[in-house]
N, C-alpha and C positions, 0 to 999 in steps of 0.2 A: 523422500528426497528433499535436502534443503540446499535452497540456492542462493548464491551470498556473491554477487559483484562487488570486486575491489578494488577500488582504486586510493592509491596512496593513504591508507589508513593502518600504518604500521602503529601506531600507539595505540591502537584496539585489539589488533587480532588475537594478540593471545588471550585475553578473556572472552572473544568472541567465540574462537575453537575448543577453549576450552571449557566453557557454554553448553558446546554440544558433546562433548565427552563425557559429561558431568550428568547427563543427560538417563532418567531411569528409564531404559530403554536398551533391547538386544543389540548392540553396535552391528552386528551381522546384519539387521535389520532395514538399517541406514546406509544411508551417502548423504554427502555433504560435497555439492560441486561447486569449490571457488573459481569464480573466472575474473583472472586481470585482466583490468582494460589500460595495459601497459603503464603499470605505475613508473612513478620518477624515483622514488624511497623504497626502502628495502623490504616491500608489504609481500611481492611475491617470494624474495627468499624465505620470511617469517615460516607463510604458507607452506613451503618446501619441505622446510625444516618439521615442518608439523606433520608431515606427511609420511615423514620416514618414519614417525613412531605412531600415527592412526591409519590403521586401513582404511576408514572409510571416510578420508577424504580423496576426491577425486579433485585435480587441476586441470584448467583450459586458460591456454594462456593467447588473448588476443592479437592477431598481428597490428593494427594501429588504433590508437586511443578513439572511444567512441563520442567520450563527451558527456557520458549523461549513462545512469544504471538499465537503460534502457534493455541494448542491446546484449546487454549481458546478460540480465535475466532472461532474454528470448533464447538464447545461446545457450543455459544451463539448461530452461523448460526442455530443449529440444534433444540434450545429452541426457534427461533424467530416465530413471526406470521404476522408480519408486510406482504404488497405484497411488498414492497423497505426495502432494509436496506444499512447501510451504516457503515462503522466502524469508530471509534474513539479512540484514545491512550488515556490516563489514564491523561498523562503529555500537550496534546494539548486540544486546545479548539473549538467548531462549529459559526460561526458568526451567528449573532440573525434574522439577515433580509436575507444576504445570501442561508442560506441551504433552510429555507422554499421557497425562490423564486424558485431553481433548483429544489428539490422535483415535486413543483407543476408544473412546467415546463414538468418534467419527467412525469406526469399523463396525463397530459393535452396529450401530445403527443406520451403517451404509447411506450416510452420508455425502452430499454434491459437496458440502462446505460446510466448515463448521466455526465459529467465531469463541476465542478464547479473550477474557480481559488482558488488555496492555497496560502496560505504568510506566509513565515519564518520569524521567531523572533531571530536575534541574539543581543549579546551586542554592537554591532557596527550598525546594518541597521536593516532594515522591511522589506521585501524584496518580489515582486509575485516569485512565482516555478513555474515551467510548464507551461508557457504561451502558448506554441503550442497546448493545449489540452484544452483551454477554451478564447480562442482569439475574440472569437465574439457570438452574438447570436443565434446560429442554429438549426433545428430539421432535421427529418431525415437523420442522417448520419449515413453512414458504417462506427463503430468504429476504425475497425483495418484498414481504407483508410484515416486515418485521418494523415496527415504526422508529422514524430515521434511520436506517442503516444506512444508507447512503451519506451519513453524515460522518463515516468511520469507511476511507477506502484506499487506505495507504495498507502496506502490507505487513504490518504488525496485528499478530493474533490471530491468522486466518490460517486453516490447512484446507486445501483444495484436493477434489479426487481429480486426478491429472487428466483424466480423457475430459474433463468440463473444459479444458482450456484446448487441448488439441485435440478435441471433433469438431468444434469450433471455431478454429482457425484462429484463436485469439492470440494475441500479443501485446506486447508493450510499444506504442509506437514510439519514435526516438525526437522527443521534446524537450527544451528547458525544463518545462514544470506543466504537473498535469499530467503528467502519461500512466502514473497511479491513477488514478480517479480515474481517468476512462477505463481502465483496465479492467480496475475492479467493478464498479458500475456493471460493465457489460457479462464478466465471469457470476456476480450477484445475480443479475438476471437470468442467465442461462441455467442457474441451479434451480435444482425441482426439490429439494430436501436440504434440508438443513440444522444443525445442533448449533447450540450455545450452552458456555459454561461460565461462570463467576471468578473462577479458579485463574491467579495470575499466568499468563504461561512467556509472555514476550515483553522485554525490557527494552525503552525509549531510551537511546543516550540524546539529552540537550544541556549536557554543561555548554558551560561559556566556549570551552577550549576545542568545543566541537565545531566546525564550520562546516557548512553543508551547501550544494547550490542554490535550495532551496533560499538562504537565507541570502544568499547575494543576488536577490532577483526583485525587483520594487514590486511597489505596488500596480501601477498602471500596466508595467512587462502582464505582470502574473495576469490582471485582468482580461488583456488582450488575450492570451495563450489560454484564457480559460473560454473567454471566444471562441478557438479552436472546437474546444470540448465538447461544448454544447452544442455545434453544430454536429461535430460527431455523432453525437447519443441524439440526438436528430434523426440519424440516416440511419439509425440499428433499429431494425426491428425484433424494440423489448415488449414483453406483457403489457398493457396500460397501465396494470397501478406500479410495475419498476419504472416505462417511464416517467411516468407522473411524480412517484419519487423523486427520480435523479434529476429531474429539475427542477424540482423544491430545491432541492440542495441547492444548486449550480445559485440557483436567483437567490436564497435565502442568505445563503453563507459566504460565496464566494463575491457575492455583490454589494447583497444590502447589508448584509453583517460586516465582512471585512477591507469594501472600498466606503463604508460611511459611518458607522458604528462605532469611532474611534478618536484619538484626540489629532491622529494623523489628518484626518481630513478637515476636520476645524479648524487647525494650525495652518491647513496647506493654504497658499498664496495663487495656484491653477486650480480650480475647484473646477470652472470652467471643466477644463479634461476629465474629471473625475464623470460629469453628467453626461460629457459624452461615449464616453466607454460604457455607461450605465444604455444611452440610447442604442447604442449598435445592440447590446443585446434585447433588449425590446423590439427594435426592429428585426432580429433574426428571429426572437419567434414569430410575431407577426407575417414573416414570410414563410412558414408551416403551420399558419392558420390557428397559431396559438394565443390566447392572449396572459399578458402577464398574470395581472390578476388571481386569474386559475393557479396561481403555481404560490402564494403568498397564501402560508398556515401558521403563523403564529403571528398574533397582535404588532 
């Protein structure tokens, strides 16, 4: 099953669907469930029209806009049948020899999850992401022992066996930003096995021409709402060294890397806010008995 929420991204979808048609793989095998989350542009007729000539895309079309890919992806997970599924953005694309190699990899070695390389598209480069989560060819591995994986938890390159999400009661909660990362986070940890391969399988769109919410959200928003997160991943009870991970993560990257590590915060004029966003999360784990420190792995 692959799940792909829509909204107003009609100058992708046809290399998107046709991504997955292109796809070396039994179409009988597949669904592909788009759901609108009532675009303004002509993204669900595209879909439509795509429809009448692929069986296997299935549509669900929202009755009011949700705001965020959130609830769409909870809305396909819940109409899928597939035993894997895997998500896809509206605006990216799945590589044709790629995913079916991982899929099949995933079955062969019955697999929780299994992590494929991804590659960014900018106007400047092509670029892999997350090499530490698909660095070679492996089976049986403990996901969350895989060093930094938590540092890759957007859903490019992952196929999931679909009971890890629903015995689990997992979802996407319905956030500005961050509702990946806790997701993944939490599906990472819940998995007992796990592959990795080398082999490209899912294409990043980040031209210029792309706008995404992600990109119109600051820096201080995003901090705050990563607040959220970590108190979430707080109240799950993951394995010790998953959560031990995901708050390496949380403090490493989403703090000290990306609120200070930068020529943004040397420029900025409120530095002030910047130390205190950094405080509250200090204080939050202090108040589950955590101290920073423990959670700072690289120089």
């Amino acid at each position: 099953s692959i799940i792909v929420p829509v909204y107003n991204k009609s100058y992708f979808l046809e290399t998107c669907i046709e991504s997955i048609n292109k796809l070396n793989i039994n179409k009988d095998k597949i669904e592909a469930i788009f759901v609108d989350d009532c675009s303004s542009d002509n993204s669900l007729e595209i879909v439509e029209a795509f429809a009448t000539k692929y069986n296997f895309i299935k549509i669900i079309k929202l009755e009011e806009n949700t705001g965020s890919p959130s609830e769409p992806r909870n809305v396909g997970v819940k109409k899928s049948v597939g035993k894997y599924l895997t998500f896809l953005d509206a605006d990216d694309w799945l590589d044709a020899e790629g995913l079916p190699i991982l899929l099949n990899q995933a079955i062969d070695h019955h697999s929780d999850i299994a992590f494929g390389q991804s590659v960014k598209h900018t106007d400047k480069a092509i670029k892999k992401i997350g090499r530490f989560s698909s660095y070679k060819n492996a089976n049986n591995l403990v996901p969350y022992e895989i060093e930094k994986i938590f540092r890759a938890v957007g859903p490019p390159g992952k196929i999931i066996k679909r009971n890890i999400i629903t015995e689990n009661g997992i979802y996407f909660k319905h956030m500005k930003y961050g509702e990946d990362k806790l997701f993944f986070i939490e599906v990472i940890s819940k998995s007992k096995t796990g592959s990795m391969n080398p082999t490209p399988t899912y294409h990043v769109n980040r031209y210029t021409y792309n706008q995404s919410l992600v990109g119109q959200t600051d820096i201080i928003e995003k901090t705050n709402l990563n607040l959220i997160v970590l108190d979430e991943v707080l109240k799950l009870e993951l394995p010790s060294e998953a959560e031990h991970q995901a708050i390496s993560r949380i403090v490493e990257l989403d703090y000290m890397s990306r609120l200070f590590k930068n020529n943004r915060f040397l420029k900025a004029k409120n530095k002030p806010v910047f130390y205190e966003v950094f405080d509250k999360m200090v204080r939050m784990l202090e108040s589950y008995g955590k101290n920073i420190e423990d959670y700072l792995l690289t120089d």
